[in-house]
N, C-alpha and C positions, 0 to 999 in steps of 0.2 A: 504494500500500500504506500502510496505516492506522500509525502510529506506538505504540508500545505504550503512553504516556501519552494516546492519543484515543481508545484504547478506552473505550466503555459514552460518551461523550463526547454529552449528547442538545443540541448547539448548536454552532454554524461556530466554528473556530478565527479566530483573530485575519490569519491566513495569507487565508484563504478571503473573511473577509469583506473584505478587501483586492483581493483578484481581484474580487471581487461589483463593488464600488462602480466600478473599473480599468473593466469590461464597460460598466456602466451609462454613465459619461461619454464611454468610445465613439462606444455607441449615438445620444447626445443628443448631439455635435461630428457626425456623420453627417446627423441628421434638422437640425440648424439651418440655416435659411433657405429649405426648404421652401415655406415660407407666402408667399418671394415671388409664387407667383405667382398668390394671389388678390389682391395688393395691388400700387401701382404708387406711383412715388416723385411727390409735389405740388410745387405751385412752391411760389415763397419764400412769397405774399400767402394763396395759399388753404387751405391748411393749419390758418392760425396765425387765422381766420376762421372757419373752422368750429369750431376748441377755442373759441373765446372765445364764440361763441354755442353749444354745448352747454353752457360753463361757466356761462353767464348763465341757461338755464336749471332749469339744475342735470337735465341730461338723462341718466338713466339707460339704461345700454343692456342690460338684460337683459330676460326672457321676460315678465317683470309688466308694464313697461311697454307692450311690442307689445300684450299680451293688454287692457291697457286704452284703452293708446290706437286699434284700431282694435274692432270686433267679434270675438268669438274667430275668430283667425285658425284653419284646420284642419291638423293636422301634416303631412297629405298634399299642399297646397297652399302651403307653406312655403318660401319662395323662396332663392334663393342666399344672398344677405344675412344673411335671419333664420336660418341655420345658421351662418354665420360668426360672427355677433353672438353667438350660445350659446356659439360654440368661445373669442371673446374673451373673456368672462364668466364664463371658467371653469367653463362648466358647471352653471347653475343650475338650469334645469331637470332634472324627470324625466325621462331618457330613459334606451335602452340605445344605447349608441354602436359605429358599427361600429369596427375597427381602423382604419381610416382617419379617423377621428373622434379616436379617439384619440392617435395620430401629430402629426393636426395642434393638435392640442390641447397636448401639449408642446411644436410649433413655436411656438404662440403665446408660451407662458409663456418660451421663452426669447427671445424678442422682443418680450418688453411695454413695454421700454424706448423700443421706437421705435415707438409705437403712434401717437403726437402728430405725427409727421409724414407721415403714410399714412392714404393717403383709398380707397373706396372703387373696384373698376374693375369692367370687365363680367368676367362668372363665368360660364363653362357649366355649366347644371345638368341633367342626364338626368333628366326624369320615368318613371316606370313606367308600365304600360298605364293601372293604376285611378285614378291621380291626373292626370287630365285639367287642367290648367291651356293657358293661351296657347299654349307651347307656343315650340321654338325658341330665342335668344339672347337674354337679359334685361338690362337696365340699372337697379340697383337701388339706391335710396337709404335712407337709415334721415330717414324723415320726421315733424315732431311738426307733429301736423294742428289743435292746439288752437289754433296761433302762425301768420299767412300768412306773416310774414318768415323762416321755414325751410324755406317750398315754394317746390323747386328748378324752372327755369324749365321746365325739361322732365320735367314729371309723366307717369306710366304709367296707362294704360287703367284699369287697376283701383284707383288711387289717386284719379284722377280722376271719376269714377262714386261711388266713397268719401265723396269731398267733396261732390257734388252733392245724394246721398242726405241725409248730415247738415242741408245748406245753410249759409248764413252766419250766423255766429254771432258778434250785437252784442251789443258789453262797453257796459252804461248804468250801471252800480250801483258806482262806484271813482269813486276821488279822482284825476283823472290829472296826471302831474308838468309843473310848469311849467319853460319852457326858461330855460336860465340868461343868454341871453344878451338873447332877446327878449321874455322876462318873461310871455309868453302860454302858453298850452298847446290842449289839445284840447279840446272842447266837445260836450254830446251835442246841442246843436242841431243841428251838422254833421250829426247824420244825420237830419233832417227838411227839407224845400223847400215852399219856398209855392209852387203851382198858381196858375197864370191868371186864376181863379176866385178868388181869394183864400185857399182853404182850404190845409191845409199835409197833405203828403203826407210817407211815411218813403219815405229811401235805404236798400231791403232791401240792394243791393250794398255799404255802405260797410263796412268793417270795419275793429278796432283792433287794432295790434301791441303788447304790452306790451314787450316786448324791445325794439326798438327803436323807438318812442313815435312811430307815425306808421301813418299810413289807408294801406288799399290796396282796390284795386276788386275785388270778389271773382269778378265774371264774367272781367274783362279778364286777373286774375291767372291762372286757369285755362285761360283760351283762349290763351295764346300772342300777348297783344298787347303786348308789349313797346317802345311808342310812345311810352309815357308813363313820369312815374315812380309812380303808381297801380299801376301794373300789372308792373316790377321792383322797384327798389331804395324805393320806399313816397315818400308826400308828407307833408309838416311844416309845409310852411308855412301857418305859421296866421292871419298877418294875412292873407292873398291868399286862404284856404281856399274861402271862400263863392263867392267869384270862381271860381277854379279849377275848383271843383267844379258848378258850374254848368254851365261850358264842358263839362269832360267829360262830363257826364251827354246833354249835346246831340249829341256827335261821331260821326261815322260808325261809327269803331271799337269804340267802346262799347255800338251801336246793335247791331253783328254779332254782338259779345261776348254782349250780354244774348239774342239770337236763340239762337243755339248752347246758352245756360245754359239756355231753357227748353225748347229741341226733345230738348237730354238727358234733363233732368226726366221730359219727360212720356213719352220713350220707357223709361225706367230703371220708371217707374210704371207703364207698359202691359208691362214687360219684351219690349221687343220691340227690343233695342239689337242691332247687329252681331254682337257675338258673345255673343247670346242665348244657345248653348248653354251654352257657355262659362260665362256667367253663370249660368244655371240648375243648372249643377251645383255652383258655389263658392257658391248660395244652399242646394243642399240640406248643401253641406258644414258649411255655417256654424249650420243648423238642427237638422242633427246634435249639433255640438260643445256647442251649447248643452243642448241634450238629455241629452247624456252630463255635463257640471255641472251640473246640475240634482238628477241623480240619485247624484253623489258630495257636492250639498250636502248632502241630504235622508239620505244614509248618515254623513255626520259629526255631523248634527244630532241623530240618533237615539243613534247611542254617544253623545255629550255630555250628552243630556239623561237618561242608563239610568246615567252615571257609569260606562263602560264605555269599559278603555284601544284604543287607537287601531290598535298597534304590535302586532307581535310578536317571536321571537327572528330569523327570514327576512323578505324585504322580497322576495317572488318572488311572480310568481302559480300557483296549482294547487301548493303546498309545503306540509307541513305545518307547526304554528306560526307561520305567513304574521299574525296578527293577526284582529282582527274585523272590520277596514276593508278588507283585502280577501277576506277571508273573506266579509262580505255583497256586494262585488261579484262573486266566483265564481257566487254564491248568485240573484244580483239575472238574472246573465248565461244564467240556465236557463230562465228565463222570460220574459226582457225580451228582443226581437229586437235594438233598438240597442244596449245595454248588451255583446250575444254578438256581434256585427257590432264594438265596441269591442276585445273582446279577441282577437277571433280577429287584424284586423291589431295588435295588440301582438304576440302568439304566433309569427306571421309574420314578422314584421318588416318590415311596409310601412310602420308609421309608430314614430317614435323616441320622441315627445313624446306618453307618456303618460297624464300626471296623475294616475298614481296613486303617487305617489312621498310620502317625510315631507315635504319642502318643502311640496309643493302641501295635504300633511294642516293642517301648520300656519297655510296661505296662507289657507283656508276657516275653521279655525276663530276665525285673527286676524279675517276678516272678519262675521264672526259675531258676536264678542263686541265690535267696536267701533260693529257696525248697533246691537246693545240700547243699548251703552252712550250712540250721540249719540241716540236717539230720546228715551231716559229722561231725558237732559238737558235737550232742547228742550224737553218737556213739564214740567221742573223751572223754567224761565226762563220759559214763557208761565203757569205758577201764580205765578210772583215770590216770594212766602211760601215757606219750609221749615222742615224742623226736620231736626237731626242724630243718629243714632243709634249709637255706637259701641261696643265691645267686644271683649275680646283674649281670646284663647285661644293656648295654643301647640300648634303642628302635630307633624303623626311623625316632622317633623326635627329637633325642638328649636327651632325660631324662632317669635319670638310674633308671630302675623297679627292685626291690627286689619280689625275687620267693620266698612266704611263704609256706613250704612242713610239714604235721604232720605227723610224724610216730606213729603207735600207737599198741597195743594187742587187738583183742579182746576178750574177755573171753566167749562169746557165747549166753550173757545174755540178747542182741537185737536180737530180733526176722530178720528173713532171714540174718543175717550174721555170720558165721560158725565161730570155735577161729582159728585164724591164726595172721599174719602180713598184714597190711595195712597202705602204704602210700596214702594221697591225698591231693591233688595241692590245697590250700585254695583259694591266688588271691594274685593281683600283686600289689607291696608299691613302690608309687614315693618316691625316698627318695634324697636330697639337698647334703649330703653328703656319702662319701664311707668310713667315719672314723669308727676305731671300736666302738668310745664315740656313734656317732650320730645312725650307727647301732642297738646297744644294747637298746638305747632309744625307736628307734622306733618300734622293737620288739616287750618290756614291753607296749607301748599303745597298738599294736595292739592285743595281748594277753589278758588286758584287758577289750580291746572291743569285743572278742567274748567271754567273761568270762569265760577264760581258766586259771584255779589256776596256778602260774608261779612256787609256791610248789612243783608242781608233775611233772613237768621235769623231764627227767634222762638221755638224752642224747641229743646233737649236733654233728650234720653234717657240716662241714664246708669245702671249696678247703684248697690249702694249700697255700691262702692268705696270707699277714705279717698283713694284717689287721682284718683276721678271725681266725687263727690259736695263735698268736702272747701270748707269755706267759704274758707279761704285759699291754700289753694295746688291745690284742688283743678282738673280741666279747667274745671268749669260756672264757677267762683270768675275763671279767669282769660279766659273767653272773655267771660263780663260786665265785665270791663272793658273791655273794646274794644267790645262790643256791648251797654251794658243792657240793649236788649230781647228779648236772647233767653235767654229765660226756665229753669229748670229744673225738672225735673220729674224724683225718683226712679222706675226702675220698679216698678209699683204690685205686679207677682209677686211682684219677687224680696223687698219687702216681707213679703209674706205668709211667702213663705218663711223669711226672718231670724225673724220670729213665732214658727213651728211650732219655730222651733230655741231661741229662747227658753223656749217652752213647753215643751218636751221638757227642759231642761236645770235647771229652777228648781225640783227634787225628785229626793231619789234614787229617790223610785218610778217616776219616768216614765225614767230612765235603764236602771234595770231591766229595767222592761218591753221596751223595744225590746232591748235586749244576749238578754234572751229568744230572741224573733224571729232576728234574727242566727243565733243558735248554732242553734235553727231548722232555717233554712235551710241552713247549713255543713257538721252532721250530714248528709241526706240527698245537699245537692251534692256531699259527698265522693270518690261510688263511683258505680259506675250502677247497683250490683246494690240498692243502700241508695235510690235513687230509685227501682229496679223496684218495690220494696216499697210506697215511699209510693205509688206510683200505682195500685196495687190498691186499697187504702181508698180515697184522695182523687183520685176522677175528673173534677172541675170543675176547680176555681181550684189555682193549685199556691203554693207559697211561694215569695218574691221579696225578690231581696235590698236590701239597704238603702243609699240614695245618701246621702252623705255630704252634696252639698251642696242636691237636690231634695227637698226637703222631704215638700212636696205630697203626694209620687208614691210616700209609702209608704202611702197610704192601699190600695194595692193588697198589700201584704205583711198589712195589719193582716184585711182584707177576708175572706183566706182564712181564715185562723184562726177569723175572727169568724163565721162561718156555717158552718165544718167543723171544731170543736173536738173534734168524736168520732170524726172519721174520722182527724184527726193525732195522736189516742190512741191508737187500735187501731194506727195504723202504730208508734208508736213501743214498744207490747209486744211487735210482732210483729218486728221489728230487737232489740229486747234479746233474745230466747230465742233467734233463729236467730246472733247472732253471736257469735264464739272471742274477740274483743279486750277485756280486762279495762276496756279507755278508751271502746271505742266503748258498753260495757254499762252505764258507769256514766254517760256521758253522758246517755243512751235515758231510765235510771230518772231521772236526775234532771231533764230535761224533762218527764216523765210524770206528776211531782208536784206541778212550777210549772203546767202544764194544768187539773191538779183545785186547784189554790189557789185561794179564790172570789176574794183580793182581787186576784191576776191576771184573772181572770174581768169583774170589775166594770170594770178600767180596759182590758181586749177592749171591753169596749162604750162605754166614752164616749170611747175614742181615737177608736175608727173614727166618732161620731156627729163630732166637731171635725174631724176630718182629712177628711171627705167633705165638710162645709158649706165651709170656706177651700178645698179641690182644685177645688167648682163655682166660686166667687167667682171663683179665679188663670183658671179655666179660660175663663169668659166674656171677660177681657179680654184674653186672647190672638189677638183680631182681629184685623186691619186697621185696622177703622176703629173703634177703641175712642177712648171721647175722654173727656171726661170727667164727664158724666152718669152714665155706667155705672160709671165707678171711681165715684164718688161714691156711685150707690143699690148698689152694691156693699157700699161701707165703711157705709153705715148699715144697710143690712141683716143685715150680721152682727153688728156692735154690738148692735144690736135681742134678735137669736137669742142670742148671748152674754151678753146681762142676764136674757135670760127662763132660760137654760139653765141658769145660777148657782143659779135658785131650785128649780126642777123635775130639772133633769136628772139629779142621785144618781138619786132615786128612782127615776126610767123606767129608769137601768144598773142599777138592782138589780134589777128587774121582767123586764130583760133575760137579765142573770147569773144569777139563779134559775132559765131555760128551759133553758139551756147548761150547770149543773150539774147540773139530772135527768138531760140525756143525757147525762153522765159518770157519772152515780152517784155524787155526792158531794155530803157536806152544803153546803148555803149559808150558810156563817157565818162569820166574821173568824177569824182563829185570833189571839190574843191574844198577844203578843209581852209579852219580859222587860223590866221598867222598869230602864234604865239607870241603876244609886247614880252619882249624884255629889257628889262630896269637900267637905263644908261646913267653914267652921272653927268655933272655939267659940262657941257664944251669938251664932250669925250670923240675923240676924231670916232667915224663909222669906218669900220672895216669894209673895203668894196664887196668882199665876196660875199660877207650879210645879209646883204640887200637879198632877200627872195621873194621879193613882193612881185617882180616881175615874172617867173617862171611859173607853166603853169600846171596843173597837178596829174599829169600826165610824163612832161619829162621829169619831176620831184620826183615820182613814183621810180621813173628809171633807172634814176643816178644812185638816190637812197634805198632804194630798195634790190634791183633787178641784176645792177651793176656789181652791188656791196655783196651781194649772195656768190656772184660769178666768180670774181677775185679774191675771195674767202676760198673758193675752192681751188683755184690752181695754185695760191699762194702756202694752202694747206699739201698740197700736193709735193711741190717742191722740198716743204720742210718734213712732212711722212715717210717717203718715198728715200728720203737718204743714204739710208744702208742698204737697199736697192740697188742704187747707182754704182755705192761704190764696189758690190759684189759682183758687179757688172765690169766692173774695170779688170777684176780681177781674172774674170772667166770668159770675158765678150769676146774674146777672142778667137775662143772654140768653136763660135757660132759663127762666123765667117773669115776663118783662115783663107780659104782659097782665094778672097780677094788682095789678101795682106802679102806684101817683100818678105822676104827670107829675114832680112836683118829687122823688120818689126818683131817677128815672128819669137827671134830669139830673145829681142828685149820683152817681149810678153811672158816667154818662159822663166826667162831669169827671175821675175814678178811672182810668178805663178811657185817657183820653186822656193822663194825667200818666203812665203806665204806658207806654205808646205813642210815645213823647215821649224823642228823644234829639234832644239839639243846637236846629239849627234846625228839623231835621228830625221831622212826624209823619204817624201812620199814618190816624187819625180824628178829628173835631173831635165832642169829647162835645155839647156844644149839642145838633148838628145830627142824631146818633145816635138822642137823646130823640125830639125832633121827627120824627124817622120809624117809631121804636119806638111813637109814639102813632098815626098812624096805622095802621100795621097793624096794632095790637089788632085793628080790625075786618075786615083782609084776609085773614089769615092761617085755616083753617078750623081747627076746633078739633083735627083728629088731629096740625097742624102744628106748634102750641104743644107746648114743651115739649122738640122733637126737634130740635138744629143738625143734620143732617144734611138731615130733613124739609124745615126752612125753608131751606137752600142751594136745594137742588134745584126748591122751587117757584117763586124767586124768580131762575131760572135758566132753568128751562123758561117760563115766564110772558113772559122777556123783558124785568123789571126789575130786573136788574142794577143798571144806573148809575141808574136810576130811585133806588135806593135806597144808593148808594154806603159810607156810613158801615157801616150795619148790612151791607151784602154783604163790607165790609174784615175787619170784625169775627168776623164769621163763619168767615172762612177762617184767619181767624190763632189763633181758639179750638180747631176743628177742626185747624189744624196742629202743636197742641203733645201731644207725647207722653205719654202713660199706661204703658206696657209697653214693653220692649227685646226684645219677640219674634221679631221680624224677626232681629236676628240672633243669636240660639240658631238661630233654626233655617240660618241661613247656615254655622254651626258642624257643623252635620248634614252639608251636604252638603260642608266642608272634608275630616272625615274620608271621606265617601265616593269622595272625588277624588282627594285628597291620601294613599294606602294605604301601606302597609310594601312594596309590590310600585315604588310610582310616588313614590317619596319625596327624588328628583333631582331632580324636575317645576320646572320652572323657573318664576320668578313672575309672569310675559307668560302664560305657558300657563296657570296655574293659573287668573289671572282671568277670564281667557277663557273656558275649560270651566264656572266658578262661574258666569256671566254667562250660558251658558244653560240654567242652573236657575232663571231668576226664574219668577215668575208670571206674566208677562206675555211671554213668549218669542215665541211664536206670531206675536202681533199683530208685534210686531218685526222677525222673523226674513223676514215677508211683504213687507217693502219692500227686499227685495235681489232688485236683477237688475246681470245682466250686461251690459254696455253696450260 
């Protein structure tokens, strides 16, 4: 009976959970010592010899390791052992465990303490009808098959068949340790023998133990010739080796050993071994299993790559909110025979270990993102040249993630990928601070950690940060000091961008105009019944609100306006008469009359002519392989159009704003604004140019407004655009040799090589540059001139490469310095798509990972993972 203070009481009294915890210690003093009896007590020597070679090494006993070091093993074919190994492990694996799993599973944990002195014994394991193995009373080891010095003398049918399949496997490419006493060590000559004939033949059987630094024969170790020490406890001695090894390879027992090794062989190959059946069905088990990974890589790689979470609220199968991971295996299993043959034993419960659990989600996706990331590497070290791209943003957690981007060449000397330019998105760095100190810091670790020589730098990307750009303490400021030759380059957008913002900001009429726009768009977004309206007039382009820091990309806001000035009339009369709000109506009219304003009208049309020409320019260099020809005939091209547009351009926006004001019905004319008195004192001379009494507000508008916007911008140009120029000085040369003298030629190199030139160290000998720059004038066909990209690739495909060394250096290291920081904006894209208000725990292992299979190159990547 309930106590009149427990009533309404929704949690155990202090009483209760006393008894709870009384029950539980119970229970667990009961179940301890259970697990004697799959384990037996070792003597003094053997115990304390097995820890010290798993300690050496470093041998994990959980489900990853089985799963790599043999073939996927099948859960139904899972032997005594490798269930106890999961129950010691705590349980890593996916499975559902029966009660008696569980039982002993707490036997363990209170028994971990004496784990060190407990060795494996024989286990009777019951198989069911469908899981056909051997069969009977098993003796089972936990064996590492990479090492002979850990295979025990009496291996099991199916370990030994294991190994025969693999074969021996000779360690040549290591430094091996010399003995401390006899000064000598191993030798990979040992594993070759001169023939009769003179000629020298290889010891397929010899093989090397790292763990403990000694040969063993890999037939006699298999077969049970334990005669020698080849074939137990290993041979070292290395003065006598040749000797020895000689002998044995002569000997009877060796003779029988190598018989036995290949009458397995070739019956393992004809599958036609004893217990063929037996084996024919752990082969289809095994073809299975892999089949069934296959098709949960190929379901992780697709959420990953859609940015689509993993998980759900249930981790069950056929439950709702189960997630999307196993949601498309329900899905996969309606149609796929193996995939439905998978879950049906799940459902059943014939088998425990079913992979579909988070561990194994996160097992697939770590292996995913670390296949991109060595692939993208090796291909970053066989180019040698890089350039670094970096950039922060802060995520939906508050923390600021730096985008690590490598630019690089390739020279065409990895297999499937052609010579060109290639960026790729590495992974994202939490980083404490946004200074350029803590920056540059954290750069050189990470560079480090993918042992990327910070040497072979040659260019940075950077915005036009004060703390990335910054001549003295900025990153480019501090990484040239340890590397001069890796060069800086602003990106050439976010340039353009800083421009428009200049431009927009160097008159109050251009400030106007956009606050226009703005209010705009703000009216209608307001409501949806205020947007029904606008989209009766305006059925094309709609209004777009304005980024603060994309400049470019409000040529789209300007756009609609500029081509539907009549239909954003009619809507905004049609919102003033139908609404009750004295604010929404006065808003309505007084956008309705900055519309018919002509001198609004005029700067509609020469915003949007500027804001289109600079969005193509930004737009073209957002490439890949943008370099810098094209920022170059970029920045002259618009220079060019900005000196002609100075002269012309009023006139074609009034020719414009006159078509745009008949279809409003309003005059085309300036409306004359009041001249501002200002306060003179007595008998103060007048300044002539003062006087603007006379001029009238049509050329006002010109001078002050049309003209001040124009020259803001080429005058922005010249001072943005500077390290531009001078990397131009540096390289321009390469882009039209064939029209240049020998002796320019050589002064450009000598340039090029003092550039190139750190230490003792350099990258081209100018001289020698010339001298091959001369003759290819006449190799080179004329579509080739003019294009680094063109001449890489012919001088690549052709096969003279090293033919042409200097000028092949040259090229790759022009080609690998940055124009644009595009690569990561758009890494920024997919942070927020990954990184959501839903997945905003996501941990920063997972995050890179999932980022890692959005590159562009995923495919090719993701195609060299198999399971082994």
């Amino acid at each position: 009976m309930n106590r009149h203070r427990d009533i309404g009481r929704h949690y155990p009294s202090g009483s209760q959970k006393r008894a709870l915890q009384s029950k539980r210690q119970e229970s667990a003093k009961k179940q301890r010592g259970a697990i004697d009896r799959y384990l037996v007590q070792a003597s003094a020597s053997e115990p304390q010899q097995v820890v010290e070679q798993l300690q050496t090494q470093n041998y994990e006993i959980n489900q990853e390791n089985v799963l790599q070091t043999h073939a996927p093993p099948p859960p139904a074919l899972v032997t005594a052992s490798d269930e106890l190994v999961d129950r010691l492990d705590g349980g890593k694996s996916d499975h559902r465990p029966s009660s008696e799993t569980i039982q002993n599973c707490s036997e363990c944990n209170d028994n971990s303490s004496d784990q060190d002195d407990l060795i494996l014994k024989d286990v009777n394991m019951t198989i069911s009808d469908s899981d056909v193995h051997d069969g009977g009373q098993h003796q089972y080891f936990l064996v590492n098959f990479e090492d002979p010095a850990f295979w025990p003398d009496c291996l099991s049918t199916s370990d030994r068949d294991f190994l025969v399949m693999k074969g021996a496997k000779q360690i040549e490419d290591m430094e091996f340790p010399r003995d401390c006493e006899t000064k000598r060590r191993f030798s990979i000559n040992y594993l070759k023998r001169c023939l009769p004939n003179g000629q020298i033949g290889k010891r397929q059987w010899l093989v090397y133990s790292k763990s403990k630094d000694c040969v063993f024969c890999f037939c006699c170790k298999l077969f049970a010739n334990a005669n020698c020490a080849l074939a137990s406890d290993g041979f070292r001695d290395w003065k006598n080796a040749s000797v020895r090894l000689s002998e044995h390879e002569r000997s009877e027992s060796h003779m029988t050993a190598i018989k036995e090794w290949l009458e397995l062989e070739l019956r393992l190959d004809k599958k036609c071994t004893v217990d063929k059946i037996n084996q024919q069905i752990i082969n289809e088990e095994r073809s299975r299993w892999r089949s069934v990974f296959e098709r949960l890589l190929a379901i992780v790689q697709f959420l990953a790559e859609h940015n689509m979470a993993l998980r759900g609220s249930v981790d069950k199968l056929y439950e709702p909110h189960n997630g999307n991971f196993l949601g498309l295996v329900q899905l996969i299993a309606r149609f796929d025979p193996i995939m439905q043959e998978h879950l049906r034993r799940v459902m059943t419960g014939e088998i425990h270990d079913h992979y579909l659990g988070n561990r194994i989600q996160n097992e697939l996706i770590s292996l995913m993102g670390n296949k991109v990331q060595s692939t993208i590497i090796k291909r970053i070290k066989s180019a040698k040249y890089f350039s670094v791209i970096l950039d922060c943003t802060p995520d939906i957690s508050h923390e600021e993630q730096m985008s690590l981007t490598i630019r690089y060449v390739s020279d065409g000397s990895v297999d499937d990928v052609p010579p060109g330019v290639y960026e790729h998105f590495i992974y994202f760095i939490v980083v404490s601070e946004s200074t350029g100190e803590n920056l540059t810091n954290v750069l050189l670790e990470e560079l480090e950690k993918l042992g990327l020589d910070f040497a072979d730098i040659r260019g940075q990307g950077y915005d036009n940060g004060a703390n990335m750009k910054g001549e003295k303490s900025g990153v480019q400021a501090r990484l040239r000091e340890i590397n001069p030759r890796a060069l800086f380059s602003p990106c050439a957008c976010h340039s353009y961008n800083l421009l428009l913002g200049d431009m927009a900001k160097c008159c109050p009429e251009g400030m106007t105009f956009f606050g226009i726009l703005q209010r705009l768009y703000l009216l209608f977004s307001g409501s949806g019944k205020r947007w029904k309206i606008l989209r009766q007039f305006v059925t094309d382009l709609t209004p777009k609100p304005l980024c603060e820091t994309r400049w470019e990309c409000r040529v789209d806001s300007v756009k609609a306006v500029r081509y539907q000035a009549g239909n954003f009339y009619d809507a905004l009369v049609k919102l003033s008469e139908e609404t009750n709000d004295p604010k929404t109506r006065s808003e309505t009219e007084s956008l309705a009359n900055e519309l018919k304003n002509f001198k609004f009208l005029v700067s509609l049309c020469f915003w949007y002519d500027l804001l289109f020409r600079i969005n193509t320019v930004s737009k073209e260099l957002q490439g890949l392989t943008a370099d810098f020809s094209d920022a170059l005939n970029g920045l002259e091209g618009i220079c060019t159009w900005l000196t002609d547009y100075r002269q012309n351009g009023f006139s074609s926006s009034l020719i414009n704003a006159r078509e745009i004001a008949e279809d409003l019905d309003t005059e085309p004319v300036f409306k004359a604004t009041r001249i501002r008195k200002r306060r003179r004192m007595f008998d103060y001379e007048q300044y002539e140019g003062e006087d603007v009494g006379g001029r009238n507000a049509q050329e006002d508008f010109r001078i002050n407004c049309f003209n001040m916007i124009v020259d803001t911008a080429i005058a922005s140009l010249q001072r943005r655009f500077e390290q531009l120029r001078n990397h131009n000085q540096i390289f321009g040369f390469i882009y039209n040799f064939k029209e240049l003298p020998k002796s320019v030629l050589k002064s450009c190199g000598k340039n090029l090589e003092d550039v190139l030139t750190h230490g003792e160290s350099r990258d081209v000998d100018g001289y020698m540059l010339a001298e091959e720059m001369d003759v290819l004038k006449y190799v080179f066909p004329d579509s080739v001139h003019g294009d680094l990209r063109k001449m890489l690739t012919f001088l690549s495909i052709k096969g003279r490469s090293f033919d042409f060394p200097n000028l092949w250096i040259a090229l790759r290291i022009a080609l690998t310095i940055p124009v644009t920081v595009a690569s990561g904006e758009r890494s920024f894209s997919k942070l927020k798509l990954i990184k959501t208000y839903l997945r905003s725990t996501m941990c920063q292992d997972r995050l890179r990972n999932m980022a890692c299979g959005h590159t562009l190159h995923r495919e090719q990547c993701f195609s060299g993972i198999r399971f082994q």
